[in-house]
N, C-alpha and C positions, 0 to 999 in steps of 0.2 A: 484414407481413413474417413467414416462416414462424417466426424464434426468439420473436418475441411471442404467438403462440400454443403453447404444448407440448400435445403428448397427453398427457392426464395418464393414462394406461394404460403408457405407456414410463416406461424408466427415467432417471428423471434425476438430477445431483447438482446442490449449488450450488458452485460455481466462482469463483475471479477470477484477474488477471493481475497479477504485481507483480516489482521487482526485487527480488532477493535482499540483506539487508544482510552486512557482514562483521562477525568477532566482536569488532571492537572498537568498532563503533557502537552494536551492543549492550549491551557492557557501559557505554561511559557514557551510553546512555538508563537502565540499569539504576542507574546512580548518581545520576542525576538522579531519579530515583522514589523510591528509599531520600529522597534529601535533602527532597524534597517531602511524602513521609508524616509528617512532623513538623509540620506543620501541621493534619492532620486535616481534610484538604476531602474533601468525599463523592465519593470516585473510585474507581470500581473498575478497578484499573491491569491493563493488560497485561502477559500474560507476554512478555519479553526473547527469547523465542523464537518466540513470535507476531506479532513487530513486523515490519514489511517498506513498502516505498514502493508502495502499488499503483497502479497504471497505469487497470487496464479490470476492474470489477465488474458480472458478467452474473448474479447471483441463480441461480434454477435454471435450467440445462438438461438435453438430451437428451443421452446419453452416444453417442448417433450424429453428432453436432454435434465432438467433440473431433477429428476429422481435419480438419475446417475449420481451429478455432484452431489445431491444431499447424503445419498449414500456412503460415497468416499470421505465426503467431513465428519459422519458422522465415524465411522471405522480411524479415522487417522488421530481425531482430537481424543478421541478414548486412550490411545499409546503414549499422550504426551501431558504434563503439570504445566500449569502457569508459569509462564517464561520470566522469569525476574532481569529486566532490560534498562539501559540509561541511553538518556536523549544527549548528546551532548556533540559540541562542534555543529560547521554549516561547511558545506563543500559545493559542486555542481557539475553537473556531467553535462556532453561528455569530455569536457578540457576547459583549463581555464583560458584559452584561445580563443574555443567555440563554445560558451557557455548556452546551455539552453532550458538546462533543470534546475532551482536551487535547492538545495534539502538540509535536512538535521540527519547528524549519525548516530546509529543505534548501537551501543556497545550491549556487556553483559555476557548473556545468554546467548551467543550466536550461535556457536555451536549448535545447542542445541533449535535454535528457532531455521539456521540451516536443513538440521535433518528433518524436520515438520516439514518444510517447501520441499522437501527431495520427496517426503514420503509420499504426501499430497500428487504431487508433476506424478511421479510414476503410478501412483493407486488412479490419476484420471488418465493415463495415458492407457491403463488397462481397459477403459471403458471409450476409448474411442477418443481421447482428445489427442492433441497436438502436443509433443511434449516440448518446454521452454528452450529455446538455443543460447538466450543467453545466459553466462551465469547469475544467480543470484547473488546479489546485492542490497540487505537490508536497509531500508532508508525511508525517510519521514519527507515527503513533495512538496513545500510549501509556495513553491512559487514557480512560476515560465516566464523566460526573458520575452520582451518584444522586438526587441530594438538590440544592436550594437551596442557595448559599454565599457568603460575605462577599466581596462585589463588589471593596471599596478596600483586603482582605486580597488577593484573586486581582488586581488591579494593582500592586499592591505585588510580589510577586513574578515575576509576568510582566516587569516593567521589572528584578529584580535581575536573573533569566538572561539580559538581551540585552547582559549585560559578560561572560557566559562565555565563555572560548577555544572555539575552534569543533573538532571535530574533524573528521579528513579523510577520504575513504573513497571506496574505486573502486567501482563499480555494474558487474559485468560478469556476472550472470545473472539474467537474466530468464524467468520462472516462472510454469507454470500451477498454480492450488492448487485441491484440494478443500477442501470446510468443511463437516465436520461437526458440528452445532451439540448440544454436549453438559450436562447441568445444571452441569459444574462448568466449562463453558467451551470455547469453539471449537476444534477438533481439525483442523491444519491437514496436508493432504499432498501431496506432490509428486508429480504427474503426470507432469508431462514439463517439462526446463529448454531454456533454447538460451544459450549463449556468444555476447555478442556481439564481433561483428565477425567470426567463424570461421565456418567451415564447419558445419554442427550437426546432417550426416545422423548417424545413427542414437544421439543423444543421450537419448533416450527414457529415462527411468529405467525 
């Protein structure tokens, strides 16, 4: 497939596809962090501004390639409404053995924000991308282990967050991002968004 080979003489970024969150899922992933930095588990947490649900992670490409993607988000978010979703619980992949992601889980609407990423993977896979092997798995990043950590300390508070109120939040843009990978930290920007369920010509940032 041509996106598995890049010219590395062109230019490329590294990109992915995610829904946009709103700012009150932020802020309490944002309080869920403060609460959890009391314990001192070797996390280097994400910034509250860098968080988001991603969909389709393509690594580097060709910045000739982005008329493709924009084309498939714009056809795919037209078939689908704001996803009505709850942030709720903290788990981590991939084992609480070998823990290496921390995240918040997405209930609600999976279902349907399932067949959004299905439709998505296969409308780019028609256009030459790579299609995803692993399943998807909705889920909110907030943090990467550094270090080794007390196994029956990280159970112990993975079971207290799954009594937390969930909070609720509509999914209604979906987004391409660059990432610029910087020493103090990923630098995320917005390319182009689309509304779902609306019409999203000339929505191009």
């Amino acid at each position: 497939m041509k996106k598995l080979f890049l010219n590395l003489m062109s230019d490329t970024i590294r990109a992915f596809i995610a829904l946009k969150l709103p700012d009150n899922i932020l802020s309490f992933i944002n309080k869920i962090q403060k609460n959890l930095k009391q314990y001192g588990f070797p996390v280097r947490w994400v910034k509250p501004e860098n968080i988001h649900l991603t969909l389709k992670f393509f690594g580097n490409i060709d910045k000739s390639d982005l008329s493709d993607i924009k084309a498939a988000l714009n056809e795919c978010s037209g078939c689908y409404s704001a996803l009505n979703l709850f942030a709720k619980g903290i788990d981590v992949f991939p084992s609480i053995m070998r823990p290496r992601i921390m995240w918040v889980g997405v209930l609600g609407d999976t279902s349907l924000l399932l067949s959004l990423q299905n439709t998505l993977d296969k409308r780019l896979e028609e256009s030459g991308f790579k299609k995803d092997e692993k399943p998807f798995k909705g889920h909110l990043t907030m943090g990467r282990f550094k270090d080794k950590v007390n196994n029956e300390k990280l159970i112990e508070i993975l079971r207290k967050y799954q009594n937390v109120d969930p909070e609720a939040f509509a999914a209604k843009e979906i987004v391409l991002f660059k990432s610029d990978l910087k020493p103090q930290g990923p630098v995320y920007t917005e390319l182009f968004k689309m509304l779902l369920g609306n019409n999203n010509e000339d929505r191009e940032k």
